[in-house]
C-alpha positions, 0 to 999 in steps of 0.5 A: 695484793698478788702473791707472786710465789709461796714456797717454803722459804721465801713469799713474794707478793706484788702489793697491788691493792686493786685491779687498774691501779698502780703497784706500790711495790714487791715485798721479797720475804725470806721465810727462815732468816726472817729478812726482807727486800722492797723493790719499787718502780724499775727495780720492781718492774724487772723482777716482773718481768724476771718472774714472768720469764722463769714461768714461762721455763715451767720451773720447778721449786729448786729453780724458783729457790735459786732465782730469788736466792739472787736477791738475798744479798739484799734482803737486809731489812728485819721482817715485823709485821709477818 
């Protein structure tokens, strides 16, 4: 697994379960509606490829909250397991 961001209201990791081989997925955690998103294959490689870009800005927390806030409108799955 690669944690992508940690930040005190959302946690998104890349399940990547070891080097070389394919993703399965990313799972989008918000921390405080206890809510989560899986994306898979072109969904997931977007986010990717979104993540990579906003890196790139040097973004500060506010401009990663907002990023992922694009995504609450489908964070519809309860969180279980976290």
């Amino acid at each position: 697994m690669l944690m992508m961001i940690d930040s005190p209201f959302y946690c998104v990791v890349d399940l990547v379960m070891s080097e070389g081989q394919p993703s399965l997925g990313i799972e989008i955690v918000d921390k405080n509606n206890q809510r989560e998103l899986f994306l898979q294959g072109d969904a997931a490689e977007r986010f990717r490829e979104e993540v990579k870009y906003l890196a790139a800005q040097e973004p500060d927390v506010d401009d990663i909250e907002a990023f992922i806030e694009g995504y609450k409108p489908w964070m519809q799955h309860p969180v279980t397991l976290h």
